[in-house]
Residue frames relative to the residue before (quaternion, step in Angstrom):
aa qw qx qy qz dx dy dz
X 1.0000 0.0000 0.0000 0.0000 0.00 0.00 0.00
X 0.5010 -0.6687 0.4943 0.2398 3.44 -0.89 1.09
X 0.5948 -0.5253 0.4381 0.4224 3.77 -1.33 0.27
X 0.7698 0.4750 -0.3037 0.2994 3.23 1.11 -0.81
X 0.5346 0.6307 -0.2467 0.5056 3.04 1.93 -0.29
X 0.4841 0.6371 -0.3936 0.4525 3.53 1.29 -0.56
X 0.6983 0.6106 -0.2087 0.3097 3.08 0.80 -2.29
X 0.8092 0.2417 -0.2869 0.4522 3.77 0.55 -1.33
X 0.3332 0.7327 -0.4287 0.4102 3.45 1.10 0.44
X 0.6585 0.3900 -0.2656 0.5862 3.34 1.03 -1.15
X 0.5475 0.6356 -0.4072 0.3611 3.82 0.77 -0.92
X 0.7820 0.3628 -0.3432 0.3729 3.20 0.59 -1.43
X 0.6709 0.5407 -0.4285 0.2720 3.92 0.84 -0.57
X 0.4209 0.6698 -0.3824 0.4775 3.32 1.81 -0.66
X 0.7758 0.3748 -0.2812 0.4225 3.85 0.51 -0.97
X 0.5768 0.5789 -0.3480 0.4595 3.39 1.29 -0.63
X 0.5812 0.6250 -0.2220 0.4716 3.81 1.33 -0.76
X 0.7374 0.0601 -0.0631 0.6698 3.54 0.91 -0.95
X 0.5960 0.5489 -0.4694 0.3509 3.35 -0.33 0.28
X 0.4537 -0.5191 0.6023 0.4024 3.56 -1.34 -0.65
X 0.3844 0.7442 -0.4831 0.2548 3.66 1.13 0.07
X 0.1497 0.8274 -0.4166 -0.3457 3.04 -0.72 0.24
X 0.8057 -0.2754 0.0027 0.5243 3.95 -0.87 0.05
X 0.7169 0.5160 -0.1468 0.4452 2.95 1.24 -1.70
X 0.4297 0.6973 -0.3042 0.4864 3.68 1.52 0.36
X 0.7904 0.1739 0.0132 0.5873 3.35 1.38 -1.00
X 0.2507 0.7271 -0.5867 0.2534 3.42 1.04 0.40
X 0.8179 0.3363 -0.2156 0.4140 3.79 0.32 -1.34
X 0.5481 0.5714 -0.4036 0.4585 3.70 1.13 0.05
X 0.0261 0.8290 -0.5397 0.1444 3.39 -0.73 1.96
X 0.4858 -0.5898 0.4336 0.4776 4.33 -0.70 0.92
X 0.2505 0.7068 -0.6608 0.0323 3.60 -1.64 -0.11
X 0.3145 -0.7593 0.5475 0.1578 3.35 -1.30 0.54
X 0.5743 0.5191 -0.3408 0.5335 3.68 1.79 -0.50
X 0.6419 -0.5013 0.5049 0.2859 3.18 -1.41 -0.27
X 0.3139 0.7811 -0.5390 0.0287 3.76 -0.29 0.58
X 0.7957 -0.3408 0.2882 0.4095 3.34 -1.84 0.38
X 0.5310 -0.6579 0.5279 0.0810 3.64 -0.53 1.68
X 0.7822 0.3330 -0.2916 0.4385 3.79 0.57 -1.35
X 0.4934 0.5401 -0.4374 0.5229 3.70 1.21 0.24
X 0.8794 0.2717 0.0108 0.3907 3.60 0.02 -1.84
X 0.1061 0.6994 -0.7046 -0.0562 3.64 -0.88 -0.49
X 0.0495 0.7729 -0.5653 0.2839 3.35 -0.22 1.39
X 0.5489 -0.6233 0.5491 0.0934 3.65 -1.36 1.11
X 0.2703 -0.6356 0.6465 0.3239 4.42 0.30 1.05
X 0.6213 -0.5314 0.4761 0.3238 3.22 -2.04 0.32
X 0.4437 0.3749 -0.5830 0.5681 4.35 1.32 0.38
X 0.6920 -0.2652 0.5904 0.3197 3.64 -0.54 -0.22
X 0.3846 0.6575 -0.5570 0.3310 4.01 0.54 -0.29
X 0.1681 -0.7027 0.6449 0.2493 4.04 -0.55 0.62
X 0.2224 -0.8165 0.5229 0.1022 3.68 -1.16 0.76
X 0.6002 0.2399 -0.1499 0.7482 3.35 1.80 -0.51
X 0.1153 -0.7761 0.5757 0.2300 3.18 -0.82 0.90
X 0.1691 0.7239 -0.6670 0.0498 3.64 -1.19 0.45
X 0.4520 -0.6053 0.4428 0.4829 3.98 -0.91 0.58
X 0.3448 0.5995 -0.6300 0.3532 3.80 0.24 0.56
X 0.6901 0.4558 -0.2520 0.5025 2.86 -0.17 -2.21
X 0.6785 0.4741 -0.4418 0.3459 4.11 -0.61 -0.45
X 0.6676 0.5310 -0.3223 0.4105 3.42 1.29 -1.21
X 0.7318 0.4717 -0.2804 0.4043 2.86 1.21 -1.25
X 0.2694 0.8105 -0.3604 0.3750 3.70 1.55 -0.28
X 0.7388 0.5594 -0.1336 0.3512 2.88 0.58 -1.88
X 0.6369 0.6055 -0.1383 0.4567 3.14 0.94 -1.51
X 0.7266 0.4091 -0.2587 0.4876 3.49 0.84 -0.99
X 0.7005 0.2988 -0.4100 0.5019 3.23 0.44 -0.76
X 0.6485 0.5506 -0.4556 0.2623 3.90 0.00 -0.36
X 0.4363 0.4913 -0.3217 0.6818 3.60 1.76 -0.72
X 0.6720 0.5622 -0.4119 0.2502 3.74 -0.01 -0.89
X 0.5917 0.6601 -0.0938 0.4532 3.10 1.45 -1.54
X 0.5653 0.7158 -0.1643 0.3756 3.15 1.10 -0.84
X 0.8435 0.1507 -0.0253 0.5150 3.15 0.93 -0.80
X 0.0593 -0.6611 0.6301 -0.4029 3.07 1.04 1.74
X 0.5730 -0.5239 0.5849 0.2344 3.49 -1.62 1.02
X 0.8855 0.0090 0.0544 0.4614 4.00 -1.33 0.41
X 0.6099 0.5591 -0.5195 0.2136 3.06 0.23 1.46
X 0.7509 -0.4784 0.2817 0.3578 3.26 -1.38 1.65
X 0.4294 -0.5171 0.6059 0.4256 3.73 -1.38 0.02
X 0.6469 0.5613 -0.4153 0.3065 3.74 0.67 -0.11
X 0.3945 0.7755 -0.1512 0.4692 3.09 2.06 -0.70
X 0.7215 0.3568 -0.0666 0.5896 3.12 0.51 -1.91
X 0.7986 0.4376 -0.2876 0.2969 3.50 0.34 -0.63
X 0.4066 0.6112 -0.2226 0.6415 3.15 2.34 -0.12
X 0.7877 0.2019 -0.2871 0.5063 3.59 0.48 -0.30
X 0.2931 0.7098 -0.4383 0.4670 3.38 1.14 0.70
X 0.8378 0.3914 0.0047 0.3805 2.79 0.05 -1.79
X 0.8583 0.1175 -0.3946 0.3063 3.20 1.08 -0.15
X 0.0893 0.6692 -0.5154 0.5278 2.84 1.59 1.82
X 0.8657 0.2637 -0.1670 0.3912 3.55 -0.02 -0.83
X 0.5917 0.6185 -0.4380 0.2750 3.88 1.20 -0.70
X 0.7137 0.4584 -0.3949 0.3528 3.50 0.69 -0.59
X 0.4997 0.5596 -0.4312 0.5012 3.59 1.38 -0.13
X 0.8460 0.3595 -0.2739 0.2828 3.56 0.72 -0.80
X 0.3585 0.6813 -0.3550 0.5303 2.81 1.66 0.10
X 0.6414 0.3958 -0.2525 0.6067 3.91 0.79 -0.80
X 0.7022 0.4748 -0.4186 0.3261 3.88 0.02 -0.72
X 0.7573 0.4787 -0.0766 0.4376 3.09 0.75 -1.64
X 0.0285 -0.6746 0.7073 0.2092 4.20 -0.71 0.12
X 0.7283 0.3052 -0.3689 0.4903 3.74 0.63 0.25
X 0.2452 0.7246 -0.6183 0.1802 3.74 0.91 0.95
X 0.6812 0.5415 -0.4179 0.2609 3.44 0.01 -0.35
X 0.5194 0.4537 -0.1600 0.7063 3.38 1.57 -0.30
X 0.7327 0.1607 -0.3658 0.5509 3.89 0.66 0.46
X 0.3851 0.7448 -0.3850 0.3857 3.26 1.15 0.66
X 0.7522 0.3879 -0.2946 0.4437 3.25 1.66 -0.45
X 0.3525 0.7095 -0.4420 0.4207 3.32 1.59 0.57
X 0.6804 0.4450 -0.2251 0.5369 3.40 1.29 -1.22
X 0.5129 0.6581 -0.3463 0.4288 3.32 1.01 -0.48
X 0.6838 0.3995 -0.1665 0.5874 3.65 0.77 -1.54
X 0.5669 0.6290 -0.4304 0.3127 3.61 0.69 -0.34
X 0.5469 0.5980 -0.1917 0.5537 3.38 1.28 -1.83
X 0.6103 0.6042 -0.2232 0.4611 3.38 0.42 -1.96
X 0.7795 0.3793 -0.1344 0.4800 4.05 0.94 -0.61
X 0.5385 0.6071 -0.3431 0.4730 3.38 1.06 -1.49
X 0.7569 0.4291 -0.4051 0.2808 3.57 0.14 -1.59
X 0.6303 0.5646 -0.4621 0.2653 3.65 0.63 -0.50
X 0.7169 0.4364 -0.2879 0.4612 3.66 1.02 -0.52
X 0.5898 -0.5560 0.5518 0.1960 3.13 -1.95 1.07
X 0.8832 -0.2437 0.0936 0.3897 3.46 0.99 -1.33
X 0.6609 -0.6941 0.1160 0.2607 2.64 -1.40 1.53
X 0.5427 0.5958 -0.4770 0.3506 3.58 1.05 0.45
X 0.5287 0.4986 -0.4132 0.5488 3.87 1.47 -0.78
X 0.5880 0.6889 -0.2741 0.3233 3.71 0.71 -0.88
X 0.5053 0.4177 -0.1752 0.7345 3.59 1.49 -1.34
X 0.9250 0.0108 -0.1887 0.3296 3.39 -0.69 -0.55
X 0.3029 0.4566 -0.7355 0.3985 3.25 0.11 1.91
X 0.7664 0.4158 -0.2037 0.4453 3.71 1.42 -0.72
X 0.8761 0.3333 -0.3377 0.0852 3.13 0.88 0.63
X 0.7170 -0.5433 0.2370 0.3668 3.42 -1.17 0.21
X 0.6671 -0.5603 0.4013 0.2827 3.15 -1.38 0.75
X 0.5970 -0.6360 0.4176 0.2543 3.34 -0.92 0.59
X 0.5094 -0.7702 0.2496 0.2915 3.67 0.05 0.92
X 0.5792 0.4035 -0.4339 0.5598 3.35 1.48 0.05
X 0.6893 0.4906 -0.2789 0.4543 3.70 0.79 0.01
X 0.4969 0.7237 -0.3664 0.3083 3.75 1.76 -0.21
X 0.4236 -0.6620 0.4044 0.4678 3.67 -0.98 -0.09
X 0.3733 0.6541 -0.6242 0.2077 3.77 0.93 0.04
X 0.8614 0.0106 -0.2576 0.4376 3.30 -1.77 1.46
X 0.7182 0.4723 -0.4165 0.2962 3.56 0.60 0.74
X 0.5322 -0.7343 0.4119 0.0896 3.02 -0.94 1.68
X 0.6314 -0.5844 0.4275 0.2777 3.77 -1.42 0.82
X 0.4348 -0.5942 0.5490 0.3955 3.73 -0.76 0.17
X 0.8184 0.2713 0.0264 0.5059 2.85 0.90 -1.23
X 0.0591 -0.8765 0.4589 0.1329 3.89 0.24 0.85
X 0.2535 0.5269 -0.5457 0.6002 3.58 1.70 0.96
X 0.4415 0.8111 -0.3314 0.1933 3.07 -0.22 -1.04
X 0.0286 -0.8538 0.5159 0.0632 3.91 0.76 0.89
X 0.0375 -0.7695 0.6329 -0.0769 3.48 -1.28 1.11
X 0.4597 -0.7371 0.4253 0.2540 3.25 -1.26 0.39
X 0.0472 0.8025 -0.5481 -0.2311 3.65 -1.20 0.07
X 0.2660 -0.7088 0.6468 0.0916 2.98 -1.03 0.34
X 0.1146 0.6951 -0.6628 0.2536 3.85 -0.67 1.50
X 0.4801 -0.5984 0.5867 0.2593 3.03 -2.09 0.63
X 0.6495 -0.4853 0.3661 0.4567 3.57 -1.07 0.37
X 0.5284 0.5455 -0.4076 0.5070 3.80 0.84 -0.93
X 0.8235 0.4507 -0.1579 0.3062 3.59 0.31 -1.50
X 0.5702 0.5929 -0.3223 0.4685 3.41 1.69 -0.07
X 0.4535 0.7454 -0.4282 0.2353 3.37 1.25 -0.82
X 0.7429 0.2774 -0.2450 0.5578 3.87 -0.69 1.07
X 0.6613 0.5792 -0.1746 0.4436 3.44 0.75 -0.89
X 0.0313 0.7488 -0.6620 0.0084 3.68 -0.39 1.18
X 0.1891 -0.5472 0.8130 0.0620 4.10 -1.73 0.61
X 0.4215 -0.6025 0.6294 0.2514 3.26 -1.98 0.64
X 0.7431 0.1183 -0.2552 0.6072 3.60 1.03 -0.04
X 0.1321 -0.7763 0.6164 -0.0029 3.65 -1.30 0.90
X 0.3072 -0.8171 0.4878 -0.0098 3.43 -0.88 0.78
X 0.0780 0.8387 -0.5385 0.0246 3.60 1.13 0.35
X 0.1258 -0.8053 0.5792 0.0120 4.29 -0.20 1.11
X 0.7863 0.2419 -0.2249 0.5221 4.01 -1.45 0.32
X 0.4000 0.7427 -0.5232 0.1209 3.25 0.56 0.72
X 0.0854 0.8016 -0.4026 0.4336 3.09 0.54 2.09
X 0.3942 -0.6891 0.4889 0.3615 3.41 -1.09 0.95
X 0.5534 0.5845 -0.3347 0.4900 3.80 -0.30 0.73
X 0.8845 0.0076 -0.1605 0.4379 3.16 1.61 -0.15
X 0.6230 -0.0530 -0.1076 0.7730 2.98 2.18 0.16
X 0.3095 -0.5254 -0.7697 0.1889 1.02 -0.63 2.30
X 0.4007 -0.6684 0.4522 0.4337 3.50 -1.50 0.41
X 0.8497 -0.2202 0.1836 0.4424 3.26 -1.93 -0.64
X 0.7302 0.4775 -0.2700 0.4074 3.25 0.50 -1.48
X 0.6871 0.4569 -0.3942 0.4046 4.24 0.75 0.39
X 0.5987 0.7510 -0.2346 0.1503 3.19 1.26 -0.23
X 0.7117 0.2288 -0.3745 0.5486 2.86 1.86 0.20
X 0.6172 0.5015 -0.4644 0.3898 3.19 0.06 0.88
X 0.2333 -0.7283 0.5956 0.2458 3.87 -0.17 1.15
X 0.5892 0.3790 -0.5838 0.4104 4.01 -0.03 0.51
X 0.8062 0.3705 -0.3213 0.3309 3.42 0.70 -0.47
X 0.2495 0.7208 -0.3333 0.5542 3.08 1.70 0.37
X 0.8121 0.4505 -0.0883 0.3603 3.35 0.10 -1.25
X 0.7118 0.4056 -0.1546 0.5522 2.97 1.87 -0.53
X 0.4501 0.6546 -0.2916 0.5328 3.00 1.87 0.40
X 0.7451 0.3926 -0.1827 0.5072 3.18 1.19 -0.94
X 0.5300 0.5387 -0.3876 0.5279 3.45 1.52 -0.04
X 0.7463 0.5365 -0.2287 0.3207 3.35 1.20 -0.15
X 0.4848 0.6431 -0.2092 0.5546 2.57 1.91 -0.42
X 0.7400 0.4829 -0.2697 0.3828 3.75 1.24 -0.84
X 0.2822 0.8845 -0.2334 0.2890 2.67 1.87 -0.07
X 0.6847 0.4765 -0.0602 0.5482 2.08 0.84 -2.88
X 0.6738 0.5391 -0.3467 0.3677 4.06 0.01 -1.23
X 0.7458 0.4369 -0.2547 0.4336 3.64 0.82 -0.88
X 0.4703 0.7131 -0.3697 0.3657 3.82 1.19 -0.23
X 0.7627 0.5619 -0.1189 0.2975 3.43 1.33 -0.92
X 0.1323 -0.8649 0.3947 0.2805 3.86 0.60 0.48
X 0.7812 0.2920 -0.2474 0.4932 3.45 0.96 -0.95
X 0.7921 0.2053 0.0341 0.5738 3.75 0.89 -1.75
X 0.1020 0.6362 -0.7642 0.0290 3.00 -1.72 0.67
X 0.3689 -0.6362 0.6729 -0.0793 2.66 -1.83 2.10
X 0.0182 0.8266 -0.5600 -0.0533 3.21 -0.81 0.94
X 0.0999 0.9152 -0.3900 0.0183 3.68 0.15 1.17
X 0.0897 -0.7646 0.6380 -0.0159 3.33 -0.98 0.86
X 0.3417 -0.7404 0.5049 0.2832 3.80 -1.36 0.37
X 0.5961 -0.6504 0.2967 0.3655 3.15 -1.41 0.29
X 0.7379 0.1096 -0.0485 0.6642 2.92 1.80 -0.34
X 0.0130 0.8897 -0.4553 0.0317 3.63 -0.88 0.85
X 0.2589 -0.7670 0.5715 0.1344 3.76 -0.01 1.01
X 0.1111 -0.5596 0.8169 0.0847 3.58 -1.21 0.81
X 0.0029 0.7981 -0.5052 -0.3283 3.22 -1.39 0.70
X 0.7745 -0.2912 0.1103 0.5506 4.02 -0.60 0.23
X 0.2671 0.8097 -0.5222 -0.0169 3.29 -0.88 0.76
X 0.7218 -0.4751 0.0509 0.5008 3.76 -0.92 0.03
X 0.6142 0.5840 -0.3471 0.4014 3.64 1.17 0.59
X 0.6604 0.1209 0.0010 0.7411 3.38 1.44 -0.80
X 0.4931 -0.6894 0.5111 0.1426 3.57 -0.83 1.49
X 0.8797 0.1691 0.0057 0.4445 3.32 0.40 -1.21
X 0.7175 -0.4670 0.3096 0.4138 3.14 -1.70 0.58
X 0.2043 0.7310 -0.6430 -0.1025 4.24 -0.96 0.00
X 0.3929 -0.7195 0.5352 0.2040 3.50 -1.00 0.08
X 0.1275 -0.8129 0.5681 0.0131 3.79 -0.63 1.00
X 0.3321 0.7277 -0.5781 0.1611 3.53 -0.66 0.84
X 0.5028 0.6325 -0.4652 0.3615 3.46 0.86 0.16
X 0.5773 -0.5206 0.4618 0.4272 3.94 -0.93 0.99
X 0.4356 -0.6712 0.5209 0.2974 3.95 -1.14 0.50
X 0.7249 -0.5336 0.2608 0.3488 3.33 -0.55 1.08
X 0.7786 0.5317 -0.2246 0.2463 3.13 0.80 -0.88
X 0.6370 0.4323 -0.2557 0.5849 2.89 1.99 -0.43
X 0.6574 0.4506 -0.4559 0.3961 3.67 1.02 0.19
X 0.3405 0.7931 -0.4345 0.2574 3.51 1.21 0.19
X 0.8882 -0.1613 0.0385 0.4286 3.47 -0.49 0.55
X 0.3858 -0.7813 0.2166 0.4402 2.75 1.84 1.68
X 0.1164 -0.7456 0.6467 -0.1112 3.99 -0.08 1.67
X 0.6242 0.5182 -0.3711 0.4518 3.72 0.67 -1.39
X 0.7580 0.4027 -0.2774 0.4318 4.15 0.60 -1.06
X 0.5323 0.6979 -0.4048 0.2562 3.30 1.29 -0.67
X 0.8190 0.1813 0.2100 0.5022 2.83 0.60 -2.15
X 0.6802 0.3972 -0.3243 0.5239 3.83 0.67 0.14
X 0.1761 -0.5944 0.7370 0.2691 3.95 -1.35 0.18
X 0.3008 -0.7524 0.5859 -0.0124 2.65 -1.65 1.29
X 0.3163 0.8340 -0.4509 0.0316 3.29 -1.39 0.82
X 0.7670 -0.5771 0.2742 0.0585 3.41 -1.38 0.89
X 0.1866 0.8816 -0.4334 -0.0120 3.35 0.37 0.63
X 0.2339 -0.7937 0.5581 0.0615 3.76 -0.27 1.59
X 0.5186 -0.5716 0.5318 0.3486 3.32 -1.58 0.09
């Protein structure tokens, strides 16, 4: 099997993965650059030209040209991670009934990407350790021993620390942009937030900045600035009620 045959091989399981494809949908769909006997094959030319139509082949279409893109000369990981996304949002938008709320993962992604030049430092701030080298089933020397975590609010659920840090508490991100107009989704913002507040047995840090620059990304075009306390904690002035409060300058 050729490399290039390997390659759309992998394509099709990617499409079989997200998609409604299924396997047995693409079994007879093979790469090729020659002409061959149609009532055998139905196969995708090497531009992307569909030769058999069927709404597979398009998905898979999709797939090619979005990998294709990819490999455009000098582009940022924000770039690349932009033509991802809008390769992949309408799929996640269909997978998920709680995408809009894992939207701010992709959000914080972008919200990262822009700081890097390239897309290899970029990959390996994100990646994981090699599974013979992970920490699954290994045990402290020391079970005193004080360590950090680091978790999303979703991911904390069940999970209690004696000290808790709960950061960006800011309207813009709890609640974020994408809840503000809708008071159900609002409401589920603030259930999230108790989440975060209840995780903590001994301390709870609540931090926000005085100033904070989002810069454009594939959710919010333009530049805005968040620094105002998130509603939820200026409600019936809660933040003065019950918390001491302080400032920390350079």
């Amino acid at each position: 099997m050729s490399a290039d045959d390997k390659n759309f091989e992998f394509l099709k399981k990617i499409v079989v993965e997200n998609t409604n494809t299924g396997s047995n949908d693409l079994k007879d769909f093979s790469y090729g650059k020659k002409d061959i006997d149609l009532g055998k094959k139905k196969y995708i030319s090497e531009k992307g030209r569909i030769v058999y139509k069927k709404k597979y082949c398009m998905e898979l279409y999709k797939l090619y040209k979005m990998l294709s893109s990819l490999k455009q000369k000098n582009l940022l990981p924000y770039d690349q991670l932009k033509i991802i996304s809008d390769y992949y949002y309408p799929i996640f938008k269909e997978k998920y009934d709680d995408y809009n709320k894992r939207e701010k993962d992709i959000e914080s992604l972008f919200y990262i990407a822009q700081r890097y030049k390239k897309l290899g430092d970029f990959l390996s701030d994100f990646t994981i350790e090699p599974v013979k080298e992970s920490q699954i089933g290994a045990s402290l020397e020391n079970k005193d021993e004080d360590r950090l975590t680091l978790s999303t609010i979703h991911s904390a659920k069940g999970l209690e620390w004696h000290t808790v840090f709960v950061i960006y508490m800011v309207d813009g991100y709890l609640p974020s942009t994408m809840s503000m107009g809708s008071p159900e989704e609002l409401e589920e913002e603030r259930r999230l937030l108790y989440v975060a507040l209840t995780r903590a047995k001994e301390n709870l840090y609540l931090i926000k900045p005085n100033n904070s620059r989002r810069g454009g990304n594939y959710f919010e075009a333009s530049y805005s600035s968040f620094s105002e306390l998130t509603r939820f904690l200026r409600e019936k002035d809660i933040i003065d009620l019950y918390t001491e409060k302080w400032v920390l300058t350079e």
